[in-house]
C-alpha positions as CSV (number, residue, x, y, z in Angstrom):
1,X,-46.5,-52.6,-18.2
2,X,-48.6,-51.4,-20.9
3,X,-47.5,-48.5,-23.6
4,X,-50.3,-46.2,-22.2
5,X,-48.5,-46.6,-18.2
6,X,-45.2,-45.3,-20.0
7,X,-46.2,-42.5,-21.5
8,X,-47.9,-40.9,-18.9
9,X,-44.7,-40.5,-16.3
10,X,-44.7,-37.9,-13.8
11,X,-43.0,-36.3,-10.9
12,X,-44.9,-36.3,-7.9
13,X,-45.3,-34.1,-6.4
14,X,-44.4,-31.4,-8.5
15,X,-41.8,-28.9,-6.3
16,X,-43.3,-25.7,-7.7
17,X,-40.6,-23.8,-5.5
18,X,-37.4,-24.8,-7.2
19,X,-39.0,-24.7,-11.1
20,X,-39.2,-21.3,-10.1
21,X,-36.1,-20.5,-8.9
22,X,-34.3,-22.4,-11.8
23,X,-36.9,-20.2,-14.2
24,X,-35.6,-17.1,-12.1
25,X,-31.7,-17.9,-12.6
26,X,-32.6,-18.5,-16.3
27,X,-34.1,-15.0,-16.5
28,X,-31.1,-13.4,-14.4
29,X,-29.0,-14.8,-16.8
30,X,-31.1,-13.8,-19.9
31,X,-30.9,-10.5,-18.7
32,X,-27.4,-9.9,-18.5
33,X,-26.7,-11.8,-21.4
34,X,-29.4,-9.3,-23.3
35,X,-27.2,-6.3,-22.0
36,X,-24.1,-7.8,-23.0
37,X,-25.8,-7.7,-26.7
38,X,-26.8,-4.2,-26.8
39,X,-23.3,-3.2,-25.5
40,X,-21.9,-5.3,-28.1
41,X,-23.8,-3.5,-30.7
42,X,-24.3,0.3,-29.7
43,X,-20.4,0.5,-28.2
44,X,-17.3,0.9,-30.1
45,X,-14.4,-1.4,-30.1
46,X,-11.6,-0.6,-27.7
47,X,-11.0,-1.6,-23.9
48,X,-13.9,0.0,-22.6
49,X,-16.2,-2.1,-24.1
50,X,-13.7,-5.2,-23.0
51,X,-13.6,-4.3,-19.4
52,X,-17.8,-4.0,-19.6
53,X,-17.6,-8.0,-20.9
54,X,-14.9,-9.4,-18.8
55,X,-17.3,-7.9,-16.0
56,X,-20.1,-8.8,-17.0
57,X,-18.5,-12.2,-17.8
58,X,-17.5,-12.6,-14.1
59,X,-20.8,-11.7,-12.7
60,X,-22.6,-14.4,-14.4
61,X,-19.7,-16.9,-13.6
62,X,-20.0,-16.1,-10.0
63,X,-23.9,-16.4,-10.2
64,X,-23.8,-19.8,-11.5
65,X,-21.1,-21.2,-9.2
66,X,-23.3,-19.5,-6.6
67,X,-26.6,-20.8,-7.8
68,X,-25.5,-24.2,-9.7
69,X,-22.9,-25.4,-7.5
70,X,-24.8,-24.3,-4.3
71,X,-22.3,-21.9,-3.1
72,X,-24.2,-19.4,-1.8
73,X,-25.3,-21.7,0.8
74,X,-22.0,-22.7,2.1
75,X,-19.7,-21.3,4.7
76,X,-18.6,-17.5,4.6
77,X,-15.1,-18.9,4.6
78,X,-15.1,-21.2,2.3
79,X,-16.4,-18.8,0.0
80,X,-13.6,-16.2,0.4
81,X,-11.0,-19.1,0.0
82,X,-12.3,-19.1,-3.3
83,X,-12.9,-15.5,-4.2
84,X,-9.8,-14.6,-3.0
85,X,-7.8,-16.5,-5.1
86,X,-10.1,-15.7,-8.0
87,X,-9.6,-11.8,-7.7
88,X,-5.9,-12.0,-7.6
89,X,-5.2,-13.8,-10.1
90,X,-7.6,-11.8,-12.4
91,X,-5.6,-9.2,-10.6
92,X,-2.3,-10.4,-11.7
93,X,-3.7,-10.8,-15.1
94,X,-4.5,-7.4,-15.9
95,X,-1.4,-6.0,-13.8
96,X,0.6,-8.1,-16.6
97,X,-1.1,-7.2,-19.4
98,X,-1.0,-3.4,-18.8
99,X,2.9,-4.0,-18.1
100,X,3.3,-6.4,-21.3
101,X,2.0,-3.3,-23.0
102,X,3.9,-0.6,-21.4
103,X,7.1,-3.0,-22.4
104,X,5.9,-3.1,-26.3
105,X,5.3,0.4,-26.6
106,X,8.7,1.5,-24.8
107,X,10.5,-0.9,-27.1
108,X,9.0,0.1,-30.0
């Protein structure tokens, strides 16, 4: 094999449908990622501005497990088995940090 037959490697054919769809998940992404930034940068510090990142955070989790790990496609019940978990222990999480809190400040 020559130099010139190496260089010039190529998928064929070229599946013009999922470049796009990767481009669009790229831009879906871009674009929550862009809004995360101005919220980062026109919002003061303090839980609201928390609460808009762990969400924002979550979204673009879910959309790449959906997107990326094919999930979207799969069974409606395979998909709750995951999400519900998911949502309560985020659940739990917040629950015990808003106690932890009310604990500290009765304490102190």
């Amino acid at each position: 094999m020559s130099q010139e037959e190496t260089n010039n490697v190529q998928v064929i054919p070229e599946d013009k449908e999922k470049t796009k769809k990767i481009w669009k998940v790229a831009a879906i992404l871009a674009i929550v990622t862009i809004i995360e930034f101005i919220f980062a940068f026109t919002l003061p510090r303090g839980i609201i501005l928390v609460s808009i990142f762990l969400g924002l955070t979550i979204v673009k989790a879910f959309y790449i497990v959906a997107e990326f790990m094919h999930l979207k496609h799969e069974q409606k019940a395979l998909i709750w088995s995951i999400m519900i978990p998911t949502i309560l222990i985020l659940w739990l999480v917040v629950a015990l940090m808003v106690e932890g809190t009310a604990i500290f400040n009765i304490r102190n």
